[in-house]
C-alpha positions as CSV (number, residue, x, y, z in Angstrom):
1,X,12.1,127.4,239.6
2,X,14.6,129.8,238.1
3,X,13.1,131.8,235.2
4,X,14.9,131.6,231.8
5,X,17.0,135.1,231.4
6,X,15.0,137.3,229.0
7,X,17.1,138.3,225.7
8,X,15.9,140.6,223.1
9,X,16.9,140.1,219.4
10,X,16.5,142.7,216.9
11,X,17.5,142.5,213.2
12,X,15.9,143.3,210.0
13,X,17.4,140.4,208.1
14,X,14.7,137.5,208.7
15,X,17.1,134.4,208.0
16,X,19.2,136.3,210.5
17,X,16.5,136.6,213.1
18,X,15.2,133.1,212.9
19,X,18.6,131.2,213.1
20,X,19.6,133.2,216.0
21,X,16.2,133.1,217.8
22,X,16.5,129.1,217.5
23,X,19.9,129.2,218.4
24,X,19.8,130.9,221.6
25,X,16.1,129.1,222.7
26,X,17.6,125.6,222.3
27,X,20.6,126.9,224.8
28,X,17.9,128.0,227.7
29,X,17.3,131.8,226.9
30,X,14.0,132.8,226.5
31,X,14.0,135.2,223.2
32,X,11.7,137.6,221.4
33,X,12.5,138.7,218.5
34,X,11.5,142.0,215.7
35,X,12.4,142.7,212.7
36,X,11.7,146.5,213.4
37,X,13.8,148.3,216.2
38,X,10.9,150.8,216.8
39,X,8.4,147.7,217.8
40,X,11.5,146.5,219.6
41,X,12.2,149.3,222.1
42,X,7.8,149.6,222.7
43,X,8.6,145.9,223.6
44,X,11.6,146.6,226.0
45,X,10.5,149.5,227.6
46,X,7.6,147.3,228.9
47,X,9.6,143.8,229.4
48,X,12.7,144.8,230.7
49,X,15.1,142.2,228.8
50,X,18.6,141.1,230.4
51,X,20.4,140.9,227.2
52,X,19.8,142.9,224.0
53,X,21.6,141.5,221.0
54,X,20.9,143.8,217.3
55,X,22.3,143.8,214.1
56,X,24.1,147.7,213.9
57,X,23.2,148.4,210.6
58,X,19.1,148.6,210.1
59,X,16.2,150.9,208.4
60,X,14.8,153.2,210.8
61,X,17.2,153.0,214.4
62,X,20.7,151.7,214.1
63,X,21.7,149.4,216.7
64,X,23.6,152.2,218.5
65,X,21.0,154.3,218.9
66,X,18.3,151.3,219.7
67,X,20.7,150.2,222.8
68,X,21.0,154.1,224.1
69,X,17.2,154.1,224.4
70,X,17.2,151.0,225.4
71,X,19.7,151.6,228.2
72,X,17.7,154.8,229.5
73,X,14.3,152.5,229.6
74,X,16.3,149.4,231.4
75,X,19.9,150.5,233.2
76,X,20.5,147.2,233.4
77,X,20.3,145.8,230.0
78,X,23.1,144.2,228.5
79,X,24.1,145.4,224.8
80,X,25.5,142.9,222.1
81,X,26.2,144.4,219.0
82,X,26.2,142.5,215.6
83,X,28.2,144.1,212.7
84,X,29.5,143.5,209.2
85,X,33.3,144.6,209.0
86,X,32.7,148.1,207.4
87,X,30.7,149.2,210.4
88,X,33.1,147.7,213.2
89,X,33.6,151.6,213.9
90,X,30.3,152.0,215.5
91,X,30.4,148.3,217.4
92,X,33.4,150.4,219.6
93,X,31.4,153.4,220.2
94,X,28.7,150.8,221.4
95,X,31.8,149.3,223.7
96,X,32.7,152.5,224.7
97,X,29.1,153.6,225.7
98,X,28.2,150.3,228.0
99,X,28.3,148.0,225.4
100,X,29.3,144.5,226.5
101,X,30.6,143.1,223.4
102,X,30.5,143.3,219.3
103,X,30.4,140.0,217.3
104,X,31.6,140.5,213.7
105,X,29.4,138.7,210.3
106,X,30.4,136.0,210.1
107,X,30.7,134.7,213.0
108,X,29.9,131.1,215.3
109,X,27.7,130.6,217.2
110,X,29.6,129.7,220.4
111,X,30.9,133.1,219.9
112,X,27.3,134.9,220.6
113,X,27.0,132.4,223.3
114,X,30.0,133.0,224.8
115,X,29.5,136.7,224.9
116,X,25.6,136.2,226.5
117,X,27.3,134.5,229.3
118,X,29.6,136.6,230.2
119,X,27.7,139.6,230.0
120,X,24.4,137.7,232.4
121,X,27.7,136.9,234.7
122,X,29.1,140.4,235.1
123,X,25.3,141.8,236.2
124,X,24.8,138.6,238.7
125,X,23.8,140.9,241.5
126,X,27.1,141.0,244.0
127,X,26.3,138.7,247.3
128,X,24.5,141.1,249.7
129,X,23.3,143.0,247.8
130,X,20.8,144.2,245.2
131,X,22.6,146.3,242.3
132,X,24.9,145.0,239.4
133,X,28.1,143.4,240.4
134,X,31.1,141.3,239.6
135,X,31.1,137.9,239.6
136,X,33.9,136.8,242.2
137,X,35.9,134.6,240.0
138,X,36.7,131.0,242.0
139,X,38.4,130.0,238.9
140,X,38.5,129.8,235.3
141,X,36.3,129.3,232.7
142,X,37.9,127.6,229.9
143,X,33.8,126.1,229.0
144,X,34.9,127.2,225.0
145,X,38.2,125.1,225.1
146,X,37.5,121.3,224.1
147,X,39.6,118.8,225.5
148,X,41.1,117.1,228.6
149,X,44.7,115.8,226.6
150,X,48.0,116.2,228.9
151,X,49.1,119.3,226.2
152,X,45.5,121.1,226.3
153,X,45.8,120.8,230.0
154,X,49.9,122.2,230.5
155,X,48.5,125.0,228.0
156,X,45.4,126.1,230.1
157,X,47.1,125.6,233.0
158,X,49.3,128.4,231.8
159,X,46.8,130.3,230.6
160,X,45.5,130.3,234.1
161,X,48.9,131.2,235.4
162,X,49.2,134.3,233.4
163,X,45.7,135.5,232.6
164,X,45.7,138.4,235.5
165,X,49.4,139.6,234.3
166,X,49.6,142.8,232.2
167,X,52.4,140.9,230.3
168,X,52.2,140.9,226.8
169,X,51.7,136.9,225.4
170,X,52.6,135.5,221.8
171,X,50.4,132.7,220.9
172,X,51.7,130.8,218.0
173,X,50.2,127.4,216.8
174,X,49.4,125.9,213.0
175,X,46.3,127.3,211.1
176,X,43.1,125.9,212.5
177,X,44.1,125.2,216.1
178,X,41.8,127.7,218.0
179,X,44.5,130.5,218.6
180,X,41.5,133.5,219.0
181,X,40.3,131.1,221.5
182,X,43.4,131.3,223.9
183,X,43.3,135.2,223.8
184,X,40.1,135.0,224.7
185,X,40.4,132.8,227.2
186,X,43.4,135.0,228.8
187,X,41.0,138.1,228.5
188,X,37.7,136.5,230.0
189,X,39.5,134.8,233.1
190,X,41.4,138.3,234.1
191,X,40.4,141.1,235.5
192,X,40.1,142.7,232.5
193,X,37.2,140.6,231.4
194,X,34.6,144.0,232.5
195,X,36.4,145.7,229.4
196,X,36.6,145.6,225.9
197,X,37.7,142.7,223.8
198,X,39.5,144.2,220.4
199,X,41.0,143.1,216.9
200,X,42.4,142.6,214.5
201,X,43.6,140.2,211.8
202,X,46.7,142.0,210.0
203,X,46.4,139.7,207.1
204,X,43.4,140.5,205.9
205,X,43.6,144.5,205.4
206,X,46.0,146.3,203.0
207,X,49.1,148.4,204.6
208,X,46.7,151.4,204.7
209,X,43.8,150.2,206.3
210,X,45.4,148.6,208.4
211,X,47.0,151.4,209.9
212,X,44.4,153.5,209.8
213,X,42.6,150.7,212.0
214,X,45.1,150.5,214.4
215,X,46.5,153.6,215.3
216,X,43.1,155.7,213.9
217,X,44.0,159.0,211.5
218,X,42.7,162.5,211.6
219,X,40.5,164.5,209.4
220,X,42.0,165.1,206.2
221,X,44.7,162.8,206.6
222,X,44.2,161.2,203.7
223,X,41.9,160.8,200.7
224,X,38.4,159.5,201.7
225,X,39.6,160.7,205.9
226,X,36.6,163.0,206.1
227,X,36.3,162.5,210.0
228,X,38.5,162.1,213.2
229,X,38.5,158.0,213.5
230,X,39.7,156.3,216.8
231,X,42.2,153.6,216.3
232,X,41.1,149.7,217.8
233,X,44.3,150.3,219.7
234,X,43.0,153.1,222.1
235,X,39.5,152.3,221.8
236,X,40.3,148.4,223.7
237,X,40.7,151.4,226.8
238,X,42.0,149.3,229.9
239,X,40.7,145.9,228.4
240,X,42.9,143.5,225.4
241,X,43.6,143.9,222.0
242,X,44.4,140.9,219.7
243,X,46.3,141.5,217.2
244,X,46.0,138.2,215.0
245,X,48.7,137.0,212.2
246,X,50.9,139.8,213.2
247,X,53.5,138.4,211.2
248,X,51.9,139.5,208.3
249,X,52.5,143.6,209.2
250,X,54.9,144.8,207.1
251,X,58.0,146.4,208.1
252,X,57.0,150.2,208.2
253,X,54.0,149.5,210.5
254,X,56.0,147.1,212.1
255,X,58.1,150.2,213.3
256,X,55.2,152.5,214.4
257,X,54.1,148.8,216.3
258,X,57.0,149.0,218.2
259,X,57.1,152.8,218.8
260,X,53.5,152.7,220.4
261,X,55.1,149.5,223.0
262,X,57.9,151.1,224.1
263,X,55.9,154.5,224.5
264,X,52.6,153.1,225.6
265,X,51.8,156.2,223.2
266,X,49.2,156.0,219.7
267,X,50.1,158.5,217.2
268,X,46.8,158.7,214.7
269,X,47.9,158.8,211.0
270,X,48.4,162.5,210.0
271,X,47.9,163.7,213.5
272,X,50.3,165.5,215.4
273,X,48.9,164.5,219.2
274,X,49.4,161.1,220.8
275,X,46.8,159.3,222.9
276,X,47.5,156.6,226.1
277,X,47.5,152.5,225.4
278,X,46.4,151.2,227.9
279,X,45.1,147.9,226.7
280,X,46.9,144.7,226.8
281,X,48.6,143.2,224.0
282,X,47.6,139.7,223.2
283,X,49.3,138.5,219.6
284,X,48.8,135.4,217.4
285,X,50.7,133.7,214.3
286,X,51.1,130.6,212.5
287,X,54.1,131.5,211.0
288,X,57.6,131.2,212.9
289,X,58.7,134.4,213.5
290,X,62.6,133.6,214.9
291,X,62.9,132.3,211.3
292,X,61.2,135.3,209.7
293,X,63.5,137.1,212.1
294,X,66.7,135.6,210.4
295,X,65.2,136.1,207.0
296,X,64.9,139.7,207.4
297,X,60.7,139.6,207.0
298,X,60.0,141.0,210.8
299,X,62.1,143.1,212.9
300,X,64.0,141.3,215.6
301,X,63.9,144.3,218.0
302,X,59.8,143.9,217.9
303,X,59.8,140.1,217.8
304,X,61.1,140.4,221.4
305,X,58.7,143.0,222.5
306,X,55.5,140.5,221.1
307,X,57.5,137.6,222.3
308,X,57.2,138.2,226.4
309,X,55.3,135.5,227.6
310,X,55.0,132.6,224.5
311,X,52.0,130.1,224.4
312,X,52.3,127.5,222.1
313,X,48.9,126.3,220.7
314,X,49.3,122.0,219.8
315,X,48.0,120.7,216.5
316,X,45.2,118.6,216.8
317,X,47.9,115.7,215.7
318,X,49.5,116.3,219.1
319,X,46.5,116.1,221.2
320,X,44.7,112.9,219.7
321,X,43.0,111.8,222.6
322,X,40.5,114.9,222.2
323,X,39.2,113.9,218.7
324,X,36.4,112.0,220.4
325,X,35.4,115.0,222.7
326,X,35.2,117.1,220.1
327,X,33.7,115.3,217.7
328,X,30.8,114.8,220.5
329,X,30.9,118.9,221.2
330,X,30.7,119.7,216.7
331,X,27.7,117.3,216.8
332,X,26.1,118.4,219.8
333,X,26.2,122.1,219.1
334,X,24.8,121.8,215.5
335,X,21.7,120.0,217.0
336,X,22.5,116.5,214.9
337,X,20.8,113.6,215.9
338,X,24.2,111.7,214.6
339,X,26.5,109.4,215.9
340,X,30.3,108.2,215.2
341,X,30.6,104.5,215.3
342,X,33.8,103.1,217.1
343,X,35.7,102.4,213.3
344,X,34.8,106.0,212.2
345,X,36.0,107.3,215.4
346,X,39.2,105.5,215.2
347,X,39.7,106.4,211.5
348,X,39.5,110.0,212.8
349,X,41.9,109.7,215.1
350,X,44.3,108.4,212.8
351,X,44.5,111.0,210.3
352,X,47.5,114.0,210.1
353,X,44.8,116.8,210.2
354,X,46.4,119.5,208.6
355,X,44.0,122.0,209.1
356,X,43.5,121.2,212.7
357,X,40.5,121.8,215.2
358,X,38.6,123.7,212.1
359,X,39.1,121.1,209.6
360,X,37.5,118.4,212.2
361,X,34.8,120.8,212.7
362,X,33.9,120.7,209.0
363,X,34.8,117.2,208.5
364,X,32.0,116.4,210.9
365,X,29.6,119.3,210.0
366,X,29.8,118.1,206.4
367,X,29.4,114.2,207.2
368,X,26.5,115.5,209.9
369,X,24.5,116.9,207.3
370,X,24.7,114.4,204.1
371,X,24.8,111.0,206.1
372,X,21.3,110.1,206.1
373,X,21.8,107.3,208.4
374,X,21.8,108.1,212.5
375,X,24.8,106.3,212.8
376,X,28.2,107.5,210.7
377,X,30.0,104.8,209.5
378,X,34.1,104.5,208.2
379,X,32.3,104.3,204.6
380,X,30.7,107.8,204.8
381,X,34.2,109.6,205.1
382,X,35.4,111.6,202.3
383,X,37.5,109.4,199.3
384,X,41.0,110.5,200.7
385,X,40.3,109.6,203.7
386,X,39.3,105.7,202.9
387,X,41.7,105.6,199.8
388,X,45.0,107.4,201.2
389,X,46.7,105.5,204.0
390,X,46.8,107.0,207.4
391,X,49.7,108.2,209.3
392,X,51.0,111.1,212.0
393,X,52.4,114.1,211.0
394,X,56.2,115.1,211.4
395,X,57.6,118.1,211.2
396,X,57.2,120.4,208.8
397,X,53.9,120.9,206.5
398,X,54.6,118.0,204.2
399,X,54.9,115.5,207.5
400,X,51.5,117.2,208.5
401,X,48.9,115.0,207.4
402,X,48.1,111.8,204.5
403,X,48.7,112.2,201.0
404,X,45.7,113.2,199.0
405,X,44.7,111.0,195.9
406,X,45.9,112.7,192.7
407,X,43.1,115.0,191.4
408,X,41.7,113.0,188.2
409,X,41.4,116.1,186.0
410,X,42.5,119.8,185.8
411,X,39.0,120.7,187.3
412,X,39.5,119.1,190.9
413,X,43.4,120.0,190.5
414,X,42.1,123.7,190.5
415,X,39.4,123.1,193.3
416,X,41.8,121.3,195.6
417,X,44.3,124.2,195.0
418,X,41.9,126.5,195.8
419,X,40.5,125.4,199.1
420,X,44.2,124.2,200.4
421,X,44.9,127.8,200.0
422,X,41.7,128.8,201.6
423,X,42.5,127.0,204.5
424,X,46.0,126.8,205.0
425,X,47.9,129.5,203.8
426,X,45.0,132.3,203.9
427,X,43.4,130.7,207.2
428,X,40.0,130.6,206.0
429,X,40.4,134.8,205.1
430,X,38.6,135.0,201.7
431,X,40.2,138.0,200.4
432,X,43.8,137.3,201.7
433,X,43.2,134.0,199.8
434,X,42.0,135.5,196.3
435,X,45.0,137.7,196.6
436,X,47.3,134.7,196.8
437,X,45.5,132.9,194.5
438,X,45.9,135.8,192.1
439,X,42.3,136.3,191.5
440,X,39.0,138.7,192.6
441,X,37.4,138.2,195.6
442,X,34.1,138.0,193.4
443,X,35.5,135.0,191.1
444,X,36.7,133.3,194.6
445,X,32.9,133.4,195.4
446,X,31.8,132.2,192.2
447,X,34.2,129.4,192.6
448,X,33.3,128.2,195.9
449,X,29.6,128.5,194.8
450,X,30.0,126.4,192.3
451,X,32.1,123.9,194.4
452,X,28.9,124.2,196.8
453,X,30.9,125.8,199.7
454,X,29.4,129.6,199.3
């Protein structure tokens, strides 16, 4: 009998460690866990594990220096890093010294899953032999995508078809529809799937850090620039870099965007050296950028560059036949012991969904957990949804999905408001939505605390 792979799970936040350990024993791993990255490495220098997964940022060892030792103790060990945005720096040096990926807080779990699988696959000892290999790739794994619908399958299909080319791909589709997903998919099905995985979203850093991210700046460059940073864009090396909502760069970085295409060149901010690109460019929007084009808000000489090879995401109102599957996969992977009846399922499948794939996926996390029955009934949907009448979308956001009952006082006006721009126009991005809501981050939180959504 095959022996469970061995992963090792360090972090120093015990929620953290206890979620995670559950997590990854319920999908077949067999996992030990510390809370201290010294009793950690005393542990895997004797054991040996496949897969080491820590949090970056912990008393004592940092993560980086835990998977060096690590590494020197067991060759073959696999390195996961977990990090909080303000420490995404290190994650690439991780990447950049054997590293196999970096998941960023917060983060799903099918994305830590995701990244355990690939890394076990890419040190599958090579037929023949008995050192680390490549997994020869018989086809594609598109295990993360949900659904069998004649428009999921034309867009994988492509995927599949361009995945291996070097070409750079736009992929556009509505809020919620699993965009990061695609580039994923087209980076983990190419042969570039042994190297890094970068990005970024542009609309949820200002104009400065943004740059600074991307292209990386020199000492002294600016205020606060008291060390040489590398830019995500020449630290993805020879693997992909996502740059998500690109249509929210503004027009000056938009210009150095383009520069660095047509060059293949990085120039850091305030440095006067340029450095190779070598990665592949993988972009995302929801926005439509011909019409931002004509407007003026995007440069039509870089929309072309982005726009090479153009996959188009489908709303979830396109590809109704999957509801089912993934309503199966939501309750499935969050370990409920629930079940849809027929009606509910059919009420599902009848709604607009204007927040797509991610609005299902909290529809059903939210009616998994406060349904106390096994069985989820019509009646346990949310008020809209029994009170508004159902119909398709058209195009166009107001043909998108049914119309909401009126909020009965100013209080649920404000708390509708507030999550629609949550999760349509700021994509679930908490401080890009407190920005266009005109408020703090810190009073966004408050709010959504009290809404019970913190």
């Amino acid at each position: 009998m095959e022996s469970k792979p061995t992963v090792l799970l360090v972090d120093d936040e015990k929620p953290m460690l206890e979620w995670l350990g559950l997590l990854l024993e319920e999908n077949g791993y067999a996992v030990t866990c510390f809370g201290d990255p010294w009793e950690a490495l005393q542990w895997a220098r004797e054991n040996g594990p496949k897969v080491l997964v820590s949090d970056i940022r912990m008393p004592g060892m940092t993560g980086l220096e835990l998977f060096r030792e690590v590494k020197e103790a067991v060759p073959g060990v696999a390195g996961i890093m977990i990090t909080a945005y303000s420490s995404v720096e290190t994650a690439v040096k991780a990447i950049r010294e054997g590293a196999e990926d970096y998941i960023v807080k917060p983060f799903k779990a099918d994305h830590l899953l995701s990244a355990i699988e690939k890394a076990l696959g890419r040190r599958r000892p090579a037929a023949g032999g008995s050192g680390p290999g490549v997994e020869p790739r018989g086809g594609f794994d598109f295990s993360s995508i949900i659904g069998s619908s004649a428009p999921m399958m034309e867009l994988l299909e492509n995927v599949g078809r361009v995945a291996d080319q070097p070409s750079t791909v736009l992929i556009t589709g509505e809020s919620g529809t699993g965009k990061e997903l695609i580039a994923r998919a087209l980076h983990y099905n190419s042969r570039r799937a042994d190297k890094p995985f970068l990005g970024v979203n542009c609309g949820s850093l200002s104009r400065n850090l943004l740059e600074s991210e991307l292209f990386g700046h020199v000492k002294g460059s600016f205020t606060g620039a008291h060390r040489d940073k590398e830019g995500l864009m020449t630290a993805a090396g020879e693997g992909t870099f996502f740059l998500d909502e690109v249509s929210e760069m503004d027009r000056e970085l938009q210009v150095k965007l383009l520069r660095a295409l047509q060059e293949r060149q990085i120039r850091p901010v305030g440095g006067n050296t340029t450095l190779p690109f070598r990665a592949r460019l993988v972009c995302a929007t929801n926005r439509e950028l011909e019409r931002m084009v004509s407007a003026g808000e995007f440069r039509e000489d870089l929309y072309y560059r982005l726009n090479v090879i153009p996959l188009r995401v489908p709303p979830l109102r396109e590809r109704r036949g999957d509801i089912r599957l993934l309503v199966d996969y939501f309750v499935k992977r969050g370990g409920f012991n629930k079940t849809f009846s027929k009606e509910a399922l059919q009420r599902l499948e009848e709604r607009g969904w204007p927040g797509n794939v991610r609005e299902l996926e909290n529809l059903v996390e939210r009616l998994c957990v406060m349904t106390t029955e096994t069985v989820i009934c019509p009646e346990r949907h949310p008020a809209h949804f029994r009170d508004a009448p159902a119909r398709g979308g058209g195009e166009g956001e107001a043909g998108r999905g049914e119309a909401p009952a009126l909020p009965s006082s100013l209080e649920e006006m404000e708390r509708a408001w507030v999550l629609y721009t949550l999760e349509h126009r700021a994509g679930g991005n908490k401080t890009r939505a407190a920005e266009l809501l005109g408020i703090n981050p810190s009073t966004l939180h408050r709010k959504l605390g009290r809404y019970g959504l913190r």
